[in-house]
N, C-alpha and C positions, 0 to 999 in steps of 0.2 A: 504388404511391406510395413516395415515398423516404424514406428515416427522418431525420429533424431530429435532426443530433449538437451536443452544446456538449462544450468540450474543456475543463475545467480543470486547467490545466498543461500547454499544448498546446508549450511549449518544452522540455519533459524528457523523460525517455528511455520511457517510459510515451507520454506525447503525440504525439514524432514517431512512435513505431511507430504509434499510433493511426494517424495521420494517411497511412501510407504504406498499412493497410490501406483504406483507405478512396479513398488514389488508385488503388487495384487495383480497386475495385469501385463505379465512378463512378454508375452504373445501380440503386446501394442505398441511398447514404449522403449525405447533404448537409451542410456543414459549416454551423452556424447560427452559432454562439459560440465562436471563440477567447481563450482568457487563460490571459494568465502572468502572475509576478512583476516580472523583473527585465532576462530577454535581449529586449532590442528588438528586438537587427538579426532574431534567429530569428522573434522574431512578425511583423515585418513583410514577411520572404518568406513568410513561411506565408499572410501574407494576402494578397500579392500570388497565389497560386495559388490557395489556393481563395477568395476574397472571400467571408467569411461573412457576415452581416445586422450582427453585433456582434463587435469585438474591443475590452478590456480589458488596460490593464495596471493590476496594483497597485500595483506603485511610482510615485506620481504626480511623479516627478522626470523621466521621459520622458514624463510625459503629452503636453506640445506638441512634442515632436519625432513620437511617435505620430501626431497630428493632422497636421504638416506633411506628415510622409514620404506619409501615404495621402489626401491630399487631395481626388486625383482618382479616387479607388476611392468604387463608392456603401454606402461601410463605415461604420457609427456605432459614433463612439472615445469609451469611455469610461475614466476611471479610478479605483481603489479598493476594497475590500474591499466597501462597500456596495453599489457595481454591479452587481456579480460575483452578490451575494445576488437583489437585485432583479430583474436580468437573468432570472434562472430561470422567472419567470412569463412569458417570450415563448412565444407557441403554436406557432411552426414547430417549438421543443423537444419531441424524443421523449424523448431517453435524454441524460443527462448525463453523463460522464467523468468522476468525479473523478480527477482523477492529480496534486491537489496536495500539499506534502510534508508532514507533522509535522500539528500542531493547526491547524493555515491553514485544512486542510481541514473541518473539522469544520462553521462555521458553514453556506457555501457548501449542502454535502447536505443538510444540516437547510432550508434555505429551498428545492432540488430536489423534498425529499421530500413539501414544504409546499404546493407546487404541482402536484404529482403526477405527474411527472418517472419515470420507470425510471429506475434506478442502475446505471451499470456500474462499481462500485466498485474504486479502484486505491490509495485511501487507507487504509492497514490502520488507522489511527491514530485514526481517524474510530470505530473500532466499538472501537476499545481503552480511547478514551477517555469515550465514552457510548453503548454498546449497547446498556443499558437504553434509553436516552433514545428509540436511529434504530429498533429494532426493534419496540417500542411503535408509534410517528409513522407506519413505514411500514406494518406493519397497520393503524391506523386511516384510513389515504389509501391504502391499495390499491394500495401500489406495489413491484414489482417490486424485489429489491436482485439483480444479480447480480455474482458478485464476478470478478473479476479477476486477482488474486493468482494465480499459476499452480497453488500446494499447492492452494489455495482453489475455483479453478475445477474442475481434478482431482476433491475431493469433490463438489462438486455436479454432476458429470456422471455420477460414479459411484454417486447414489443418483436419478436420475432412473429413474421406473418402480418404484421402491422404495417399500415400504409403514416410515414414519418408524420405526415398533416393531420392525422386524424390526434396525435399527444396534444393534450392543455397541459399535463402537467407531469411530474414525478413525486414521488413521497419517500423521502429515505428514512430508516426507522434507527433508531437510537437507543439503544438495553439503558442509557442516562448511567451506567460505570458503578462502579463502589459507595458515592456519596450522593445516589438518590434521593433526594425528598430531605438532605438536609440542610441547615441554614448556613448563611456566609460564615458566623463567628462557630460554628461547629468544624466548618471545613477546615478555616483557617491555619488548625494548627496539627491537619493532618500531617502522617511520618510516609516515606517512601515505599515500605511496607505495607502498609495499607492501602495506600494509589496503584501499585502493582495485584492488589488481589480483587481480580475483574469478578463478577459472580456466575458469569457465562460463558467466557472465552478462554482460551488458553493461549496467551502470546507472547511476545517478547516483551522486556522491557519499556523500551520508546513507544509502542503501541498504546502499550497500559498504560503510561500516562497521560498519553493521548486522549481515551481515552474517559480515563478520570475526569480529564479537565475539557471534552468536547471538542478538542481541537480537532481528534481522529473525524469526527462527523465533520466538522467546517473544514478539514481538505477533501472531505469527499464529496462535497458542496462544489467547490472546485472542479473539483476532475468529473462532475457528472456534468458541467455545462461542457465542458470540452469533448468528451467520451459520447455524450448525445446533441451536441448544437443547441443548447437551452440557452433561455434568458433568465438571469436570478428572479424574476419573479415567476418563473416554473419550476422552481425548485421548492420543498416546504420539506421540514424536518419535523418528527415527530417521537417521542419518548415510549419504546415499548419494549418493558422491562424484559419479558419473557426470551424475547430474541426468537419467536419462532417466525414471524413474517419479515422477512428480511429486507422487503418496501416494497410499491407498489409504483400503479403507474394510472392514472386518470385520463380518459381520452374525450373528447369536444363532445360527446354524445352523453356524458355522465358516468359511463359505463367506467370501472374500475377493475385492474387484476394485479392481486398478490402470489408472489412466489415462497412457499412455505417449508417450515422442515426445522429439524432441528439445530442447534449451533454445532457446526461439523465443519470445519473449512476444505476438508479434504474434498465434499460435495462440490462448492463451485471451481476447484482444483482441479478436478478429475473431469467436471464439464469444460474447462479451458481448453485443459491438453489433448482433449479428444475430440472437440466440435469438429465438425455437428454433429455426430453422434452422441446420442446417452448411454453410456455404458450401463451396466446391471453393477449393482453394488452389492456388501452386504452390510454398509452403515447402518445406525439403529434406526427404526422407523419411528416418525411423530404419529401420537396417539390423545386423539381428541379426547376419550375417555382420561387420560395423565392430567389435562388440563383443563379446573374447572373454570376460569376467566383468562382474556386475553386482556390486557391492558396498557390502556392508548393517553396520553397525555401530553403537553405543550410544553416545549424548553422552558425552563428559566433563564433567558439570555441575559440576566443581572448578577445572578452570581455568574453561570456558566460564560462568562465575557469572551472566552475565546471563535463562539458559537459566530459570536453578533460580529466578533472583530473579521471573521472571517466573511463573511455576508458585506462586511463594507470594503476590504480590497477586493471581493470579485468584482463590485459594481463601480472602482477606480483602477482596476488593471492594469494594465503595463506591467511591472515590475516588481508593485505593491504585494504578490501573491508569493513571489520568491522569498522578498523580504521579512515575510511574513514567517515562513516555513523556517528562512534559516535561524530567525532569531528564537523563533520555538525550540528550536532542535538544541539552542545553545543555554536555554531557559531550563529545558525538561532534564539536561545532563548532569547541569548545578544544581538542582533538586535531587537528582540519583545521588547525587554524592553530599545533601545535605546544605549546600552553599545559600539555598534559600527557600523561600517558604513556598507551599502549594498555590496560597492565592497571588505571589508575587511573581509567577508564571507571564499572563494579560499582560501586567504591568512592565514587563521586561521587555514582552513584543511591541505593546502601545507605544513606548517611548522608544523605540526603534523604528518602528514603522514612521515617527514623526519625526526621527534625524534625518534617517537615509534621504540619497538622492531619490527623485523619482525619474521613469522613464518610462514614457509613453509608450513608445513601439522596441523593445530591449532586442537584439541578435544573440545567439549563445554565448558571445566574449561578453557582453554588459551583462548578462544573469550573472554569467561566472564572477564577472565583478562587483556585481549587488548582491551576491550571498556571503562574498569575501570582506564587503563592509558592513554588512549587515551582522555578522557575526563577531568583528571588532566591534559594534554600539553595540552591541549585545551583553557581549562581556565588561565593559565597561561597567554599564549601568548594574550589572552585580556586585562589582566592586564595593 
């Protein structure tokens, strides 16, 4: 029997790779639910090849062009954030995709995990921003989260077969972005173009600035204490350019295991939507002979401030981590467009994280409302 995929964010760089593993292995996967945001023309090929049961867009500014274009396809078009929710109780749904960007994501899995959905999570933002909230929800629904994130995948492959008690630690790896090894007053007056040209990954926008600035590692510092039950001090991050060990995991005996391979995200992609199974591939293979050193180094958490900022709302939680997320998301846009400088990224979130309210123990209505103020101080202080 084929497995019922729903794609959310089947037009980004997460989605189409989804989508390319899945035209490799037609005989597994069935495309149920497409949805994106904003790129039409791309969901509209998308769905002219695989015709899913349901395709969504958010932005209801193309909703009737949506409709026109796929008239003659037997596709039901809908539009809006509510769909996208509701949509999740279809039963041809096995496994959802989240691969939507920032807080978007968030509500979407919460109504997946509501319906009993497996997860193949691609949204880190999602467990940054309420892990208490998804990790709780999907213990009591019985559902699957596997993650996606390549660091992320990595761990949970490498404690498969593992008794939980036996981890001391985790080790997430860090390629350290476009502006490796250089100085504060070098970075300073990086251009957007340049914070976008990753030397390993191929992503979207918001990633690669991510990124650039180490923010993408310090939410994924986040979502592994959630994703595996750590304490920040079993967490360490470490700088390895090359991106072929993707992190590692240290257990109470010394003993350590790395999951290895090239930068390919289609790889932990293709392990999500299929678990447990390893499917055969024909990605390219890693070749010791290709490389003659592997290379390991220590953050700079002075320049890379986001690294560190991040390490200090996990260890004051509550709220702190949303806050944190939204003010990035509103830091990293006005840099896309120029409004302000690379290093004055930290500085937007620092003094956001020091207005906002705090809240100890937040329910989904207080995140909603600490991402919705966090993102007015945000804006502000770009002004």
């Amino acid at each position: 029997m084929k497995r019922g995929i729903a794609i959310l964010g089947s037009t980004g760089s997460i989605g189409t790779q989804a989508l390319d593993v899945i035209r490799k292995n037609p005989d597994l996967f069935e495309v149920e639910l497409l949805a994106a945001n904003n790129n039409v023309e791309l969901l509209i090929s998308q769905v002219h090849e695989f015709v899913p049961n349901v395709v969504i867009i958010n932005n209801a500014l193309h909703c009737d062009r949506l409709r026109n274009e796929l008239s003659r396809l037997p596709v039901k078009v809908y539009c809006g954030m509510e769909a996208i929710e509701q949509s999740m109780e279809m039963e041809g749904i096995h496994m959802v995709l989240t691969a939507m960007v920032g807080f978007a994501g968030l509500r979407p899995t919460i109504a997946a995990i509501k319906a009993g959905k497996s997860i193949a999570l691609a949204n880190k933002e999602t467990m940054v921003v309420a892990g208490r909230l998804i990790v709780d929800l999907a213990k009591q629904k019985n559902v699957a989260i596997i993650p996606v994130d390549s660091e992320h995948s990595a761990i949970f492959q490498c404690l498969i077969g593992e008794p939980y008690n036996s981890l001391e630690k985790i080790i997430l790896t860090a390629s350290g972005g476009p502006f490796l090894g250089m100085q504060e007053d070098e970075i300073r007056n990086v251009t957007p173009e340049q914070a976008l040209n990753h030397p390993n990954w191929c992503m979207g926008p918001k990633i690669s600035i991510d990124s650039a600035t180490m923010m993408n590692k310090g939410l994924e510092v986040i979502e592994a204490k959630w994703l595996f039950d750590l304490k920040p001090e079993q967490i360490e991050v470490i700088i390895h350019p090359q991106s072929i060990i993707h992190s590692l995991v240290q257990f109470r005996d010394g003993a350590m295991k790395a999951q290895m391979g090239l930068p390919d995200m289609r790889l932990p992609i293709q392990y999500a939507l299929a678990f447990p199974e390893r499917l055969a591939s024909d990605f390219p293979r890693f070749s010791f002979a290709s490389y003659g050193n592997l290379e390991f180094r220590v953050p700079d958490y002075k320049i890379f401030r986001n690294l560190a900022l991040s390490f200090q709302v996990l260890e004051k939680g509550g709220n702190m981590p949303c806050i944190m997320n939204a003010a990035n998301e509103i830091a990293v846009e006005a840099f896309l467009q120029g409004k302000t400088g690379f290093m004055d990224i930290p500085e937007i979130i620092e003094g956001t994280l020091g207005k906002a309210d705090f809240i100890k123990d937040p329910d989904l209505n207080s995140l909603i409302e600490s991402d919705r103020q966090a993102r007015e101080l945000a804006k502000i202080l770009i002004r």
